[in-house]
N, C-alpha and C positions, 0 to 999 in steps of 0.2 A: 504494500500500500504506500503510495505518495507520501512524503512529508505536506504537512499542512502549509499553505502558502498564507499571506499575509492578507488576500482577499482571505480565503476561510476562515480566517481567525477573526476577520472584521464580521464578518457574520455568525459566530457563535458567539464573540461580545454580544452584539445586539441582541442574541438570544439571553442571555444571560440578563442582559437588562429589560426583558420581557416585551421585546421590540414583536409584535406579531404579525404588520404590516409595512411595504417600504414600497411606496408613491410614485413611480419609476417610467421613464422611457429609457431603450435601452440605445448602445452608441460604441462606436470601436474605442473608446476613451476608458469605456469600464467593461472592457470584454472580458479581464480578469473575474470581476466582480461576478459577471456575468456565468461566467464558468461554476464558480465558487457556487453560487446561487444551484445552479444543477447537480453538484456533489450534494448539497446537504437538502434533496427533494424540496426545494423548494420553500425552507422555512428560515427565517420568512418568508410571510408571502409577498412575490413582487407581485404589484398592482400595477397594469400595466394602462398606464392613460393613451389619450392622441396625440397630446402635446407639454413637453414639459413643463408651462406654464401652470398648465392643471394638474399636473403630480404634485407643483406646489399649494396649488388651492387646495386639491384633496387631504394636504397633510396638513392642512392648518382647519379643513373642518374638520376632521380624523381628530385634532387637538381640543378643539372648541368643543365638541359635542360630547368626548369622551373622556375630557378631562384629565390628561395625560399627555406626553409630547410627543409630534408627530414626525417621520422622518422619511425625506423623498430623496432621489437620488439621479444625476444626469450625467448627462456624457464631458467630454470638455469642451471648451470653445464652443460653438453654441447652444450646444444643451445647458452649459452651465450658465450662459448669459438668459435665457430663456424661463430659467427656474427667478430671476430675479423679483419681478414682479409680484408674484406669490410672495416671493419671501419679505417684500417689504407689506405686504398688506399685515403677517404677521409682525411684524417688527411694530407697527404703526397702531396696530390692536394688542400687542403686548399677549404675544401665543409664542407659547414653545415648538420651535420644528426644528432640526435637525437636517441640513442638506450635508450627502455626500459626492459629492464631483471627481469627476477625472479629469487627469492633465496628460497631456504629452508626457514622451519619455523623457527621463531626467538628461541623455546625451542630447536629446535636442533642443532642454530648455536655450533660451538667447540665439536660434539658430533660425530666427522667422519659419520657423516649422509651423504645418496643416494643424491650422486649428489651435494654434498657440496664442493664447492670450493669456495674461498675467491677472491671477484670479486671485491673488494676494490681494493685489488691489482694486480688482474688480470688486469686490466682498469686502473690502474694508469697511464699507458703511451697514452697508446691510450688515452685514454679521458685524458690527461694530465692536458685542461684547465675546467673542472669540469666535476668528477663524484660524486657522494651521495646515500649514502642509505636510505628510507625513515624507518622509525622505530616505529613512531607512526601518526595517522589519520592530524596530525596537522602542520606539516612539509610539506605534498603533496604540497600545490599549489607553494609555497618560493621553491623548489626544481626544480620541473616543471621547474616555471616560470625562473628559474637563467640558467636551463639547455637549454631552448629556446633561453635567450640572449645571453648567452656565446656562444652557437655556430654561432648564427649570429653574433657578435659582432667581435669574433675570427676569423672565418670562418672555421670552427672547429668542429669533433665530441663530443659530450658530452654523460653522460651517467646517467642514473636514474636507481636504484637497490630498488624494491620493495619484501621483501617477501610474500610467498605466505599466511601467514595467515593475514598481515597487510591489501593484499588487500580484505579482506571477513570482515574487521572489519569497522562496521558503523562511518561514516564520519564525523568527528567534524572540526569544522574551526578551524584557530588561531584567537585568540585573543589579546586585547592589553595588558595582563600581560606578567609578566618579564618571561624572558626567551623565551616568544612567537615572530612571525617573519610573519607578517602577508603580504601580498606582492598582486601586482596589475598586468595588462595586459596589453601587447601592445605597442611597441616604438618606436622610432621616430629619424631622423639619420638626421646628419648633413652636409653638405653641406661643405667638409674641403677644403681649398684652402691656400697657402704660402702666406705671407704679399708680399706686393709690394717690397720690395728690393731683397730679393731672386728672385724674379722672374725676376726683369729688370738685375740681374746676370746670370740668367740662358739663358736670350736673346743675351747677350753678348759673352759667351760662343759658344751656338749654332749660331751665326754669325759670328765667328772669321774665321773658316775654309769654303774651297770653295768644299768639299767633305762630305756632308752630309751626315751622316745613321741616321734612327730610328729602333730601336727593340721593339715590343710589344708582348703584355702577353693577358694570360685572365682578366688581375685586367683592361685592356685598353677597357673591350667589348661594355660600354658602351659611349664611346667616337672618336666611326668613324668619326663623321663628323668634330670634331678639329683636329683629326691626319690629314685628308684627307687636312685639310687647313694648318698644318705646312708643310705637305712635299710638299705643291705646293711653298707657301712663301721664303722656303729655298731649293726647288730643292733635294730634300731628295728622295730616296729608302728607302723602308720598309721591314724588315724581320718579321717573325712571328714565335716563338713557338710556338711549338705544341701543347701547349693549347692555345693558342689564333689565331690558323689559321682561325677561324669564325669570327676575329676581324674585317679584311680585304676583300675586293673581290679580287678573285685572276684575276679578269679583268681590273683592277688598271693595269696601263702598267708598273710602277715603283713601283710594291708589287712585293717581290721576292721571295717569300714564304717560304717553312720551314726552319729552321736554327736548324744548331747540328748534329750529327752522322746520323739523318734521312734526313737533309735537300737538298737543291737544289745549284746547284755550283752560280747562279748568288747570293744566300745571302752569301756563302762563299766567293764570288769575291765584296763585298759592302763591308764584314767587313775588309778584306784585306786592301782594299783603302780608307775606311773613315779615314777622319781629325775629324772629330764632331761624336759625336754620344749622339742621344737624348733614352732613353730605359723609356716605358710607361709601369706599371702593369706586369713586369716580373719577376720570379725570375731567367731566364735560368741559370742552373749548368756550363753550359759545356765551361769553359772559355779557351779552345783551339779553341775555332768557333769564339769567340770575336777580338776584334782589340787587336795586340799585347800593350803589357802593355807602353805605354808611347807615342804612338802612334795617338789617337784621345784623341780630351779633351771629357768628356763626363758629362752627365745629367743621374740623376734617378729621375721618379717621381713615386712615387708606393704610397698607402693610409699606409699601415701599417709599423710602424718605425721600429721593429721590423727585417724586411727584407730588408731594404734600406741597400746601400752601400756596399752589399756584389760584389761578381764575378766580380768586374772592381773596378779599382783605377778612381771613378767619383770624379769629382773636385767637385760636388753640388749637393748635396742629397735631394730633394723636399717630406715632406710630406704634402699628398694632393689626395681630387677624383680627376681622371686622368679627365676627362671632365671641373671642376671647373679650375681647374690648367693649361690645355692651354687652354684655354678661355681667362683666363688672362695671359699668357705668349703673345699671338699670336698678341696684340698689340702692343708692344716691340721687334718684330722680323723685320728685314728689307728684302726685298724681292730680291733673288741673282738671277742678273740678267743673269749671267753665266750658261747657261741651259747645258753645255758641260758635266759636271759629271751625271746629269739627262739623259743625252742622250745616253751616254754608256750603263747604268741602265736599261735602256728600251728596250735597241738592245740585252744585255744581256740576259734577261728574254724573248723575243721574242724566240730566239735563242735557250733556253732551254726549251718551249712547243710546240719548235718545232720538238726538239731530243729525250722529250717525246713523242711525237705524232710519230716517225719513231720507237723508242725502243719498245712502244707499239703494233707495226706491225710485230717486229723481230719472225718469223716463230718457234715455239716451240713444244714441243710433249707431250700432245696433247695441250694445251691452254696456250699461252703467261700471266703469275700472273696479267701482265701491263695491258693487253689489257680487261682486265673484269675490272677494277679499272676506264679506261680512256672511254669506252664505256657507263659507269654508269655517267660519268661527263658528257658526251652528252646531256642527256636523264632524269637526275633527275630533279623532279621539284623546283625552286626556295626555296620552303618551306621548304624543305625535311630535316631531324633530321640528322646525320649520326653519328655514332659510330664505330670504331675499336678496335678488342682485339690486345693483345699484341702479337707479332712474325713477321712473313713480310705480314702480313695483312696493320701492323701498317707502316712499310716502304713505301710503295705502295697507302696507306692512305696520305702519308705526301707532296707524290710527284706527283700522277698524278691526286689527284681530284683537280678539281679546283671550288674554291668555287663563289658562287654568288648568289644576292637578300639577301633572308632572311636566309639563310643554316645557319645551328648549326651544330656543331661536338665535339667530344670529345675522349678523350682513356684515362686509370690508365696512369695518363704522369711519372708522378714521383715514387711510386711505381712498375710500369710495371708489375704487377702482370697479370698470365694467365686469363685469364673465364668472365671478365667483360662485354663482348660484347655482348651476346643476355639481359642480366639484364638490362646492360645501356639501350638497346632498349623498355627492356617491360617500366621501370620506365620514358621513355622520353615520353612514349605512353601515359599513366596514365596522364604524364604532361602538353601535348598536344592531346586528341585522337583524334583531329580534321586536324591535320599533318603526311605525310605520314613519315616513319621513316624506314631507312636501316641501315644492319649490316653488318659489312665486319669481316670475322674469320675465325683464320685459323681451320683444322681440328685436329689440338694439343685440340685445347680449345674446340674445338665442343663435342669432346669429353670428356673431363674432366668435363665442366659446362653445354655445350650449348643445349644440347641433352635435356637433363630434364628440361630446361627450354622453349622447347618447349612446353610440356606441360603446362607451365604455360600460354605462349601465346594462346594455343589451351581454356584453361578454358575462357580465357575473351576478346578475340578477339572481341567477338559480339556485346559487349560495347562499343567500340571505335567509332565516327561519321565517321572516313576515318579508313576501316580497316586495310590498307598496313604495313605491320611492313615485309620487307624483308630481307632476313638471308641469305647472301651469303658466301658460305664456300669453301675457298680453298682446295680443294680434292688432295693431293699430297702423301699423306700416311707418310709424312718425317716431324718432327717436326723442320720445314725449319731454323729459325731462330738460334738456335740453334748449329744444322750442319753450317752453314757458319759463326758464331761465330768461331767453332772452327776450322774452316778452316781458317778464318783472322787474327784471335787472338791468336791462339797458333801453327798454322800449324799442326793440328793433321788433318786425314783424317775423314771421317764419322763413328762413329763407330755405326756402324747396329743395335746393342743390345738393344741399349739407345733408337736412333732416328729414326728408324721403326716403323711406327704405324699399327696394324692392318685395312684393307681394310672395307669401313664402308658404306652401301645403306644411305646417307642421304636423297636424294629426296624420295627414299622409304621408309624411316622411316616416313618424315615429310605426306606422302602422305597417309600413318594408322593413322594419326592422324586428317587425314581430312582438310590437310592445302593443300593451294596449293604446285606443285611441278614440277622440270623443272631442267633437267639433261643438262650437256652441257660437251661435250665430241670434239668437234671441235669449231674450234674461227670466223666460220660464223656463228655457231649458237650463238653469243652472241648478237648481238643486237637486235633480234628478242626476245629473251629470259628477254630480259631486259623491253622492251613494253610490253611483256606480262605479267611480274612481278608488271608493274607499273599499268597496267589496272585491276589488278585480283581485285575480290570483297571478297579476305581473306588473310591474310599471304603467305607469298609464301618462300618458301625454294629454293635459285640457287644451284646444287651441280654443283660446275664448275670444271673438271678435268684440274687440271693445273700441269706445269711442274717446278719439285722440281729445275731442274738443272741452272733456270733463274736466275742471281745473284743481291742480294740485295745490293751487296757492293755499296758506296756513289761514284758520280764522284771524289769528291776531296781525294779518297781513300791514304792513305801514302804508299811511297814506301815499309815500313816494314811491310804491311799488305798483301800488291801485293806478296811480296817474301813469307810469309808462307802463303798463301791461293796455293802458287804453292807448296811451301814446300809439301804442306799437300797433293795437289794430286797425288805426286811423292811418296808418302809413300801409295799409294796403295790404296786408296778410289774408296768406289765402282761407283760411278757416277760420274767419274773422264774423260773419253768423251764428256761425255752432259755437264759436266762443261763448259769444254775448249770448244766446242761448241758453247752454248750458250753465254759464257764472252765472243769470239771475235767477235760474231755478235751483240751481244749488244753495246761497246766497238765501232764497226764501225759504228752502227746507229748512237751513238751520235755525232760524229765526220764530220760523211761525208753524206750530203743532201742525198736524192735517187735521182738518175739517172744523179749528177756530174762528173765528169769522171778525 
């Protein structure tokens, strides 16, 4: 039998750190790797995408959904330029992945050799918090292994550069002589929580005022049941970023769900009126949505120091796991017995799934975006994965699902990068195959990534113990988001050239593929189409024909955005009736109940 070479040994590491899946197109750059992969049957498994762009997405929902780090792996030279993308949307959302790349052979490093690009510093940013090239048999595991913790540790991509002839060269360990770097498996994380004074500060703070807010993030996901006990003890409303809209149930009668440019007017009416505001595991940007500056006293508590104290003048910056941290805060809190600010809170958020629920009815041609988004929140089950690409998939995402049970959700938040959406989904599937799992995207991205990565769902669907993986695609032909961009934002009209998409069979597509498929061209066939999507016994593709002209704009829209989005249909845009059409019947729905007079 062979001596084991330094690719096999890269892949019984990963076993060893309970790597089960690796994200992969393959490439003469990692043919080693490659090899290796067919000595050891194939475990891991490589998963094999269309493009390595989406081995990267795959491994960062593989990450997000399963709670764990994800790791994909590309050829050199442009496979490994290819994987970038991906890995900054992890870097940018703060997910553990793990890329491993090949390079040229070490005699042809500096010799303008095929496919040689200097990947040191290609990935310098991206892998900012380590990348490494392995160079001789002895260095592998100390490399590995630092690339494994830095990315958990960080929450961060990291990045391991193997050339192609190191990995065909038989495996020597390190040793304990000088200059060697021998290193071990497996770690073990601590339990961080504030000493007692900051905390009985922090309690003081958050009871000074009779207007409560909390903001929560993703760094809060694993501490529902302490939020859920502050904001009863202090009568608090809760907003949610978009990445941590799965924090919360949106059945909480005082969760008020998104907050930011995509959010809902009752959390832009909390942060308005809070005196206090307590912010768990968030980094939110967008501090025109926050309480004006001087306004509430406020609280951070987020784990990493790092990112504390940014986007608000907080009087008390808590590092700490958000679950350890009010645990021991929630002792030290007094219970406000003034339920008045809570009660508004709750009439509010009534109020506004109520106005979803009329906007979602508002008559469009041919299918309401809302009414496929709020039809799906019926009808999904408790378990269900869900992911959104970026454009007014991702709006519609933010506002009308409402989450509850056990629901996971996700999107590129900070990045907002196109194509993420059916990747997220296959890599949540791998994560869970035992969970059904939907996609909401629009037809921009469907086309860019999503298309071909049907095919990757078609190769391994039959694997999964529940095989539902649902791919609903906005069918509008108009790269939606976009267009009302520049219709808000600059008052330009639509300009055709750019945001015209060619007209695309996706249910026919998906249905030469052997998946399910189901056409929707009128808004009663939605919920028939949605049972049937949830009952199939294989993937199912929804192509839902929805109308471009339905506007994503936010209720708490500024006046300077109202004046050029008219601007702009006054300079001649060609969907410039169905706009005004549809904005004042949307506009009325929210406003006025049906059938008050």
């Amino acid at each position: 039998m062979p001596a084991p070479t330094v690719a096999d040994h890269l892949l019984e590491r990963l076993r060893d750190w309970g790597v089960e899946h690796v994200f992969a197109f393959p490439g003469d750059g990692i043919n080693g790797i490659l090899a290796a992969f067919g000595r050891a049957d194939n475990t891991p498994r490589f998963v094999q995408s269309r493009h390595e762009e989406m081995s990267a997405f795959e491994a960062v929902g593989y990450a997000k959904f399963g709670g764990t780090f994800g790791v994909c792996m590309a050829t050199s030279g442009p496979g490994a330029i290819h994987l970038l993308n991906g890995l900054y949307d992890a870097k940018l959302d703060h997910v553990p992945v793990v890329a491993i790349v090949g390079q040229t052979a070490r005699s042809g490093m500096g010799g303008a050799y095929q496919q040689e690009v200097d990947l040191l510093s290609l990935y310098k940013d991206v892998a900012s918090e380590y990348v490494q090239m392995v160079t001789v048999p002895e260095q592998l595991p100390n490399v590995l292994d630092r690339a494994i913790r830095t990315a958990l540790a960080e929450r961060a991509p990291t990045a391991v550069i193997i050339p192609s002839d190191v990995q065909e060269l038989e495996y020597s360990a390190p040793t304990h002589e000088m200059k060697m770097v021998p290193s071990s498996l497996g770690i073990e994380w601590p339990q961080v929580a504030p000493h007692d004074e900051a905390v009985r500060r922090a309690a003081e703070i958050l009871c000074s005022g009779s207007k409560p807010a909390i903001l929560v993030g993703q760094g809060a996901r694993g501490a529902r049941a302490e939020i859920e006990e502050v904001a009863e003890i202090l009568g608090a409303g809760a907003a949610k970023a978009l990445l941590g809209k799965d924090v919360l149930s949106d059945e909480l009668a005082w969760v008020t769900g998104s907050i930011g440019l995509l959010g809902t007017r009752p959390s832009y009416e909390l942060m308005k009126g809070c005196d206090t505001l307590l912010t768990v595991g968030s980094n939110f940007p967008y501090t025109q949505f926050m309480p004006a500056f001087g306004q509430a006293r406020a609280v951070q508590v987020d784990l990493d120091g790092k990112y504390i104290g940014m986007r608000y003048p907080y009087e008390l910056n808590l590092v700490g796991d958000a679950a350890a941290t009010l645990r021991a805060l929630i002792p030290h809190l007094r219970r406000n017995e003034d339920r008045g600010w809570r009660q508004t809170i709750e009439s509010n958020v009534a109020d506004w799934w109520e106005s979803m629920d009329r906007e979602a009815h508002v008559d469009a041609d041919p299918v309401n975006p809302q009414l496929l988004f709020h039809e799906a929140s019926k009808q999904l089950p408790p378990t269900t994965m869900l992911a959104a690409d970026s454009g007014s998939a991702a709006n519609w995402y933010a506002r009308q699902l409402r989450f509850r049970g056990e629901m996971r959700g996700s999107l590129s938040g900070t990045l907002a990068t196109m194509g993420p959406g059916v990747p997220y989904g296959i890599g949540a599937k791998f994560a869970h195959p035992d969970r059904p799992a939907v996609v909401f995207v629009g037809d921009g991205a469907m086309q860019m990534n999503g298309m071909a990565e049907l095919i990757t769902i078609k190769h391994y669907w039959e694997g999964w113990s529940d095989p539902r993986l649902i791919v609903a695609v906005l069918h509008n032909n108009d790269l939606n988001q976009v267009t009302w961009e520049m219709r808000a934002m600059s008052g330009s009209p639509k300009f055709a050239e750019s945001q015209t998409l060619p007209d695309v069979d996706y249910a026919g597509f998906a249905s030469s593929l052997g998946l399910g498929s189901i056409r929707v061209t009128e808004p009663a066939q939605l919920a028939d189409a949605w049972r049937r999507a949830l009952a199939a016994d294989r993937p199912t593709v929804l192509d839902v024909h929805v109308d471009p002209d339905v506007p994503p704009v936010p209720p708490h829209a500024t006046w300077t955005e109202m004046k050029a989005t008219a601007r702009s249909l006054l300079h001649g845009d060609e969907d410039r009736w169905g706009v005004v059409r549809e904005g004042v019947k949307t506009k009325v729905a929210e406003i006025l109940p049906v059938g008050d007079g």
